[in-house]
N, C-alpha and C positions, 0 to 999 in steps of 0.2 A: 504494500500500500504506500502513496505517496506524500512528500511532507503534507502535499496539498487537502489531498484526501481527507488526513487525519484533522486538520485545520476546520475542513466542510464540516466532519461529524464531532469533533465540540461544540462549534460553535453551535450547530444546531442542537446537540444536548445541553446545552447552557440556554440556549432560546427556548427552548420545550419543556427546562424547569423552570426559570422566569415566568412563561405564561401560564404553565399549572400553578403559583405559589401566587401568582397574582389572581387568576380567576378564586382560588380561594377565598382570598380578604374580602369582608363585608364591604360595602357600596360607600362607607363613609372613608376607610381606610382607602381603598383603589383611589376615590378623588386626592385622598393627603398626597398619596403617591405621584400623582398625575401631577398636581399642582409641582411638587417639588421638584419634575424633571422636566417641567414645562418653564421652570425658574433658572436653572442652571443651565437650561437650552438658549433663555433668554438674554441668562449673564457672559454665556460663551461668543451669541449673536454680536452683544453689545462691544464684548474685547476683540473680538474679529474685527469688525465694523471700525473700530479705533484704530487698533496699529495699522491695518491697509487704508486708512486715510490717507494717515502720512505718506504711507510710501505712492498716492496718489497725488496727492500734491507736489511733492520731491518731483514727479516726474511731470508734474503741469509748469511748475517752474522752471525746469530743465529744460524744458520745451520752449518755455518765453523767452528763455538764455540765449537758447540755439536761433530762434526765430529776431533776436535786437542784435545777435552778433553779424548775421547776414546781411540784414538791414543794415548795418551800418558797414561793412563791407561792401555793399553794393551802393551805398552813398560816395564812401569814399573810392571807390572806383571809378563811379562818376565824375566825380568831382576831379579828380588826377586826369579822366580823358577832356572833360571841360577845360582846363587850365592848358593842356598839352597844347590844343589851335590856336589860345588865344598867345602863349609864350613866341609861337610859329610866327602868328600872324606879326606881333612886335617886333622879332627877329626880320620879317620879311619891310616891317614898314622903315626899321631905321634900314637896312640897305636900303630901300628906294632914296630914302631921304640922303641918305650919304652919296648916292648915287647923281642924285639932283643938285645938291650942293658942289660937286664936281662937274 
């Protein structure tokens, strides 16, 4: 038989005395029961829902990081091709000028 096997057939003998021991308890008791693992299900929700917050927003941040470094790399891209014709264009007007004055 395999580890697996033997994994299936506890677990399922640990599920089939839980549900015998629980159909047992009077109707006031199953509710205690019910409430209390409806509470820890709740409290588990709640700490889940907290730490993957954070690591949510980590990465909405990370992403606004990524998204203004761009942005301003592709400003500043611009801006260096902008200045490039007008430096040209200066270059090109003092030769005419020195050329005129000649």
């Amino acid at each position: 038989m395999s580890e697996k096997e033997k994994t299936a057939k506890e677990t399922s003998k640990r599920k089939d005395d839980f549900q015998a021991e629980f159909e047992a308890l009077p109707l006031d008791e199953k509710f205690s029961r019910l409430f209390k693992m409806e509470a820890v299900t709740i409290g588990e929700t709640i700490n889940y829902v907290v730490n993957n917050s954070g690591k949510v927003i980590d990465k909405a941040v990370e992403a606004i990081n990524d998204l203004g470094r761009k942005a301003q790399a592709e400003c500043s891209e611009k801006n260096a091709s902008d200045e490039n014709p007008k430096a040209e264009r200066s270059k090109k007007e003092d030769k005419k000028a020195d050329s005129e004055k000649n």
